[in-house]
N, C-alpha and C positions, 0 to 999 in steps of 0.2 A: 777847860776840860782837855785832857788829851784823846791824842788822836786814838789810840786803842777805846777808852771809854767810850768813844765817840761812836766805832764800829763795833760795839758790845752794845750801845743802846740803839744801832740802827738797824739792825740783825734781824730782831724779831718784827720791825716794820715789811722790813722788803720781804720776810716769810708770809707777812698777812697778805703784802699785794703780789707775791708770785706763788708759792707754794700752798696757802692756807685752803683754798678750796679743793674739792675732790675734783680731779681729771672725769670729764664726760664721757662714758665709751661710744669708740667712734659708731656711727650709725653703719649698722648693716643693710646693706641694698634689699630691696624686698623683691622676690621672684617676679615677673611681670607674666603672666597665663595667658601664654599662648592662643591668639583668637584664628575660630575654626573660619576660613573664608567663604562666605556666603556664596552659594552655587551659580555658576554663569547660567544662567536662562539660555534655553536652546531653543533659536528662533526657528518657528512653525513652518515650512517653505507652502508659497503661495501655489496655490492648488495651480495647475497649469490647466488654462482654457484650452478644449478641441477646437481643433480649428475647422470653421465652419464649411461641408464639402463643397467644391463648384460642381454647378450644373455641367452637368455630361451631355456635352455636344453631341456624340455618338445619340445618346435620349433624344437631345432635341429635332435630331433628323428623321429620326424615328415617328418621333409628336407630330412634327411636320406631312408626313409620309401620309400618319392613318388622320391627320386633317384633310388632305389633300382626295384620301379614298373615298372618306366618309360622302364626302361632295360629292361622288362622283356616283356614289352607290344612291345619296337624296336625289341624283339628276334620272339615274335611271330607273326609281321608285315614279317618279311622276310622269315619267314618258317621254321626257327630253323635250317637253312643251313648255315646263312652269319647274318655277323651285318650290311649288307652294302644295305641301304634304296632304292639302286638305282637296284638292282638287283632284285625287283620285277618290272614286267613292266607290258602295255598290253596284251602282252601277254602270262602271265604268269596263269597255267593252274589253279593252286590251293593256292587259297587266301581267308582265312578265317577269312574274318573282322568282322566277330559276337566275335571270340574269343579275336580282338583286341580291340575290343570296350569294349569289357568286361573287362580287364585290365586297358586299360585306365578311366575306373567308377573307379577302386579300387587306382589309381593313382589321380583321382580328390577328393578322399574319403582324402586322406592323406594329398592336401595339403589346404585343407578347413579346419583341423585340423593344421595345421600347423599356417595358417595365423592366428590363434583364438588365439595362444600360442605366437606367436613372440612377443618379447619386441623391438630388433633392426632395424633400418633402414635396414640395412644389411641383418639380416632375413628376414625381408616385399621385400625385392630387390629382393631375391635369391626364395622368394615365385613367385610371380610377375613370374618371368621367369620361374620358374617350370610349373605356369597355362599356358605362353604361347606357352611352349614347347608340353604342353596335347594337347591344341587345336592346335596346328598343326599339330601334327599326328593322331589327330581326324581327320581333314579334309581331309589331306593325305592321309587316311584310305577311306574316303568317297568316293575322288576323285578316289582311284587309283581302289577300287571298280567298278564308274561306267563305265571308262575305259575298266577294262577288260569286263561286260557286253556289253559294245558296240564294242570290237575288236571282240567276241564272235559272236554277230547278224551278224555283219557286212560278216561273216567268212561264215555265215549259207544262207546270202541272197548270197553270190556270189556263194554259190554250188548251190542254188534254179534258179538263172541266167543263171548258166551253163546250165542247166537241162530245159530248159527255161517255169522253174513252175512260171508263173509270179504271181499271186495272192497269193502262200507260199512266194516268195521274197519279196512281198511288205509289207509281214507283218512283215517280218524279218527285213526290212527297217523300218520299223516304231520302230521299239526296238531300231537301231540305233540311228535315232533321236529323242527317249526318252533320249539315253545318253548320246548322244549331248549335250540335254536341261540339262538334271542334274547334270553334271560335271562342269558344267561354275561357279557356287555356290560357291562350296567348294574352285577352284583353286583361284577364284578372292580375297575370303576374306584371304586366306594365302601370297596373291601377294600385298596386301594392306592394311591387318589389323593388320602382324604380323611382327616380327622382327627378324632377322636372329641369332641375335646378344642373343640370347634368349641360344642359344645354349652353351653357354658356362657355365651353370649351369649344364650341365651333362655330362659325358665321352660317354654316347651310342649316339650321334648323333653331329658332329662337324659343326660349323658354315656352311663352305665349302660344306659340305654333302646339309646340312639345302637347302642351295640354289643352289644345283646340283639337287636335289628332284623335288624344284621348277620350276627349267626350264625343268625336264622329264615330268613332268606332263602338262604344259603345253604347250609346246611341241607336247607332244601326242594328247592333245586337239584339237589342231588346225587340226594335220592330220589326226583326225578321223573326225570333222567335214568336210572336203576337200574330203576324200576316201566316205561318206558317201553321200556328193552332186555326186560326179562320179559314184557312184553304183545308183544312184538313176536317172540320167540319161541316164545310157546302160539299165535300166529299159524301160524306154521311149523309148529309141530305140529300145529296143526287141519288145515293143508291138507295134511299129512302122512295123517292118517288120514282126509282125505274123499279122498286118492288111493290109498288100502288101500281104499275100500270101493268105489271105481269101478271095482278089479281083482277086486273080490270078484265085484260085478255079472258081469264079463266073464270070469268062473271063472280068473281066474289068482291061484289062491291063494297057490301059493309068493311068488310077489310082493307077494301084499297084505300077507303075514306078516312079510316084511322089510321092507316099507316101514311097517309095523307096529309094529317091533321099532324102525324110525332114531325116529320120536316118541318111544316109549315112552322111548327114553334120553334124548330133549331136551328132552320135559314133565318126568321125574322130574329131572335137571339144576335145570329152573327153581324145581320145587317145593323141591327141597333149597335154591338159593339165595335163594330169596323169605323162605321160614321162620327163614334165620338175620339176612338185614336187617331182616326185620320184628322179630325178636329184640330188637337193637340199635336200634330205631327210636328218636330222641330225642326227647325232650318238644317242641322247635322245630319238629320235621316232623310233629307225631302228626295233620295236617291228612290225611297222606294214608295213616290209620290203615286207615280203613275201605276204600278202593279199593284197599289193600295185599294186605289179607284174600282181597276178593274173588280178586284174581287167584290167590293161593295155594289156594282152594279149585278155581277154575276150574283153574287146572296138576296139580294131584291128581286131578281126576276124568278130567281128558281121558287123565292117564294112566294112569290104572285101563283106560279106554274102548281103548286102545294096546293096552295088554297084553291084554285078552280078545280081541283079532282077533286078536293075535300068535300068541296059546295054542291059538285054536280053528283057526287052519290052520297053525300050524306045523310 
């Protein structure tokens, strides 16, 4: 075979192996979409803590100050004898609440300055309790005051009883029950507007005390208004039987005998009730031990005194 034959029959091979197939179209890139970036998270800033105030020195001199007063105002509350609130009583002879009042001003001076200065809860707490601890021996002061005034009257009507000056008793009776009326004041708002617990802000006056105080004062209240209904009844019955003896005078017996007989039953009345609160007297009131007495003997004799005009013209 010649060589042209040769590349005449190889022709259409190397067409099979290089040109026979269809050309691929080149691949077109495909768009790639655009990704949207997910949002930076914006970090929350941590809440800033107050910072906790200090206690105001200025407060604390202050604190100091109406502790310091308060002392001084318990020292002249009990007479400069005792720190112990309970050893003034009824009747106790000399009580100078002008000069305790006057202390307790200079104690409320201190802690009006104090509350102005405080930063701390703790300060405002410890103020708080200082004001309530003033006004309670303010009132305390008040009460224990009108106490001894009316253990006082009360003292002065039953010598004007004895003596049987009825018109100087009755006046004397009326001072009583002025301070009757002005001691219910003072006791009731320390019984319910204050707190015992108050007391633990100072060393002069212990919870305990606080409301041993409480219950002497009132206490005492009760049986001076009690002693002072019983004095004011053997009143009535003295002028009961100084008008049996003015009918005696004026020979109307049968009257003087019933008017004789109305005593007899309102002194022996008072004597049976004097004997059984005196009975029951508590250790808190044994101030008004002895004024008690008296009136109970005085109410037994005037109505022994009753009953003999009764018997002899009845």
């Amino acid at each position: 075979m010649d060589r042209r034959t040769f590349l005449v029959a190889l022709t259409p091979l190397a067409a099979g192996c290089f040109g026979g197939q269809p050309s691929e179209p080149t691949p077109t890139a495909t768009s790639t979409a655009t990704e949207t970036p997910e949002p930076t998270a914006t970090e929350t800033p941590e809440p800033t803590s107050t910072p906790t105030p200090e206690a105001s020195p200025e407060a604390a001199q202050h604190i100091d100050e109406a502790q310091d007063r308060f002392t001084e105002a318990v020292y002249v509350f009990t007479g400069g004898v005792s720190d112990d609130l309970l050893s003034v009583t009824a009747g106790t002879e000399s009580f100078q609440a002008r000069d305790v009042l006057l202390r307790l001003d200079r104690v409320q001076q201190s802690i009006h300055a104090a509350e102005a200065a405080a930063t701390t809860d703790e300060q405002r707490a410890t103020v708080d309790n200082l004001d309530t601890m003033q006004r309670f021996l303010t009132h305390a002061t008040d009460a224990q005051s009108w106490l001894i005034d009316g253990h006082d009257a009360l003292t002065a009507a039953y010598n004007r009883l004895d003596e049987f000056e009825l018109d100087d008793a009755a006046n004397e009776l009326d001072d009583v029950e002025a301070a009757v009326d002005e001691v219910s004041t003072p006791t009731t708002t320390i019984e319910e507007e204050l707190n015992p617990e108050s007391a633990s802000v100072t060393d002069a006056v212990s919870s305990d005390e606080y409301e041993q105080k409480v219950t002497q004062l009132s206490e005492e209240t009760s049986v001076l208004s009690d002693l002072n209904s019983a004095a004011s009844d053997i009143h009535e019955g003295s002028s009961l039987i100084s008008d049996a003896r003015d009918q005696l005078d004026d020979d109307r017996t049968d009257d003087a005998a019933s008017t004789a007989n109305q005593a007899f039953d309102l002194l022996r009345d008072v004597e049976y009730q004097l004997d059984r609160q005196l009975s029951d007297l508590s250790d808190a009131a044994d101030a008004f031990e002895d004024i008690g007495d008296d009136l109970l003997s005085l109410a037994s004799n005037r109505a022994n005194e009753a009953e003999t005009i009764y018997e002899q013209n009845a």
